[in-house]
C-alpha positions as semicolon CSV with decimal commas, in nm:
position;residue;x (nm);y (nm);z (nm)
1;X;-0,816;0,541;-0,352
2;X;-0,623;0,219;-0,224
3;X;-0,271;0,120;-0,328
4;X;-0,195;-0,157;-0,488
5;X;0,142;-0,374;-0,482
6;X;0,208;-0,462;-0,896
7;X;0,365;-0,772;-0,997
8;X;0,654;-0,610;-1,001
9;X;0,742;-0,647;-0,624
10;X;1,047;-0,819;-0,542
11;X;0,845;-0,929;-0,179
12;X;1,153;-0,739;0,051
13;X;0,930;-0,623;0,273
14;X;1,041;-0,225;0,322
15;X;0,741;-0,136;0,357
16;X;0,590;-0,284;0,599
17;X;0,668;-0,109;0,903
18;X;0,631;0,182;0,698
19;X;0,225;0,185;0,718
20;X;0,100;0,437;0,957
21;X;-0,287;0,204;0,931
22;X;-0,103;-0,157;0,901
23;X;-0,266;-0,194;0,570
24;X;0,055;-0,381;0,380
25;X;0,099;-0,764;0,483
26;X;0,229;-1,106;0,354
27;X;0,004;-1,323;0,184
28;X;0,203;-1,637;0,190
29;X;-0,093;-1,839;0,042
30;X;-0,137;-1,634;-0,263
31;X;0,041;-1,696;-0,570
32;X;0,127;-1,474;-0,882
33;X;0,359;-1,484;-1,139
34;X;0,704;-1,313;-1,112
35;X;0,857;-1,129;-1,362
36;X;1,195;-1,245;-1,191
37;X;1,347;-1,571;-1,294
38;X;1,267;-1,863;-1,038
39;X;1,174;-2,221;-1,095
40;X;0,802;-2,316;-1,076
41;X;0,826;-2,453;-0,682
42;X;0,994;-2,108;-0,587
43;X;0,741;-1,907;-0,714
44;X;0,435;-2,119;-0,585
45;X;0,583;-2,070;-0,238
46;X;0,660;-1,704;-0,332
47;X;0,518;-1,455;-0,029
48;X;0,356;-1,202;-0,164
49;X;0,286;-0,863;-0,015
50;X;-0,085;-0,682;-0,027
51;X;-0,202;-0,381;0,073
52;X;-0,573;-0,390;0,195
53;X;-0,793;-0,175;0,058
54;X;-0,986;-0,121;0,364
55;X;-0,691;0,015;0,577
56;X;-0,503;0,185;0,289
57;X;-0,570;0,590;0,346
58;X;-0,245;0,669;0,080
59;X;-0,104;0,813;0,385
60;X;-0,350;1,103;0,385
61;X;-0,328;1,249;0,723
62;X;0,033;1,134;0,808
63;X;0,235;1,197;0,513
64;X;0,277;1,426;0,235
65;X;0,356;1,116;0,016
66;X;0,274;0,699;0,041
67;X;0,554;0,554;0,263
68;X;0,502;0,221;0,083
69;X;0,601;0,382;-0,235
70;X;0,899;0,610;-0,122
71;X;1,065;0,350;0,064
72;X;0,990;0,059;-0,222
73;X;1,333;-0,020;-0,442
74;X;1,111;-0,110;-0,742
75;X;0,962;0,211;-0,970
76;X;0,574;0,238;-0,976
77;X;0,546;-0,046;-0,738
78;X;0,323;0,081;-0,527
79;X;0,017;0,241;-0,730
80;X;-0,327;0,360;-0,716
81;X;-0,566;0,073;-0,739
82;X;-0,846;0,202;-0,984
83;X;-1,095;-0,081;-0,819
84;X;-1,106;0,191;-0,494
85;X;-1,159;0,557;-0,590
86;X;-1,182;0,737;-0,256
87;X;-1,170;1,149;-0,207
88;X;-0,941;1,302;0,028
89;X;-1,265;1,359;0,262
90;X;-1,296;0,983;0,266
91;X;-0,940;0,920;0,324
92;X;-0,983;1,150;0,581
93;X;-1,268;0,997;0,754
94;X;-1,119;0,651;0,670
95;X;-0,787;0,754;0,891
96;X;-0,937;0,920;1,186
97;X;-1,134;0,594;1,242
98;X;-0,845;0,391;1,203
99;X;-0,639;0,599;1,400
100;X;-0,854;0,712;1,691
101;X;-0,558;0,798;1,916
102;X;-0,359;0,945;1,662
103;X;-0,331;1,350;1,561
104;X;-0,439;1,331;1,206
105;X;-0,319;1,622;0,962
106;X;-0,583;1,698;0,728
107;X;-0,301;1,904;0,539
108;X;-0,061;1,608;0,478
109;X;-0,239;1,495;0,132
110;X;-0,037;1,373;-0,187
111;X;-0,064;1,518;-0,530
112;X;-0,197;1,145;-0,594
113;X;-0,531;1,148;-0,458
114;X;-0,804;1,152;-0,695
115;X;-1,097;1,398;-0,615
């Protein structure tokens, strides 16, 4: 399964060079409301960050845990998007194609993967 950034991101950008697969980025077009306090014009311009589903493995294969999540300052920012249910055999597949060059640990899988 993907991550997912809530609305609850406060767009600092820790975990970007965190992804191991690239998969978090700034959307500076899209807009969404902020539970923070900012005028109208602030949020419009707002970046916000995404992680894309296609390049998201939950750090299966690198990591015991998401990096996007451990390094995030907000709680249960970073969560499991229920719109992309993968296994860890997926995930697995998913990161050794992403990651051709890379030595991929099929051990390093978090509690949070849904089989």
């Amino acid at each position: 399964m993907a991550l997912l950034i809530t609305d609850e991101c406060i767009s600092c950008g820790a975990c970007l060079p965190e992804c191991p697969n690239e998969g978090d980025f700034r959307n500076s077009q899209a807009t969404r409301k902020r539970r923070a306090i900012m005028s109208a014009t602030a949020r419009e311009s707002a970046i916000v960050l995404i992680i894309t589903h296609d390049r998201c493995t939950e750090c299966v294969g690198h990591f015991d845990e998401p990096q996007c999540a451990a390094v995030c300052p907000v709680d249960n920012c970073c969560i499991a998007d229920p719109l992309y249910p993968e296994t860890t055999e997926a995930l697995l597949e998913k990161v050794t194609a992403l990651n051709p060059d890379k030595t991929i640990d099929p051990t390093k899988i978090w509690s949070g993967v849904r089989n």
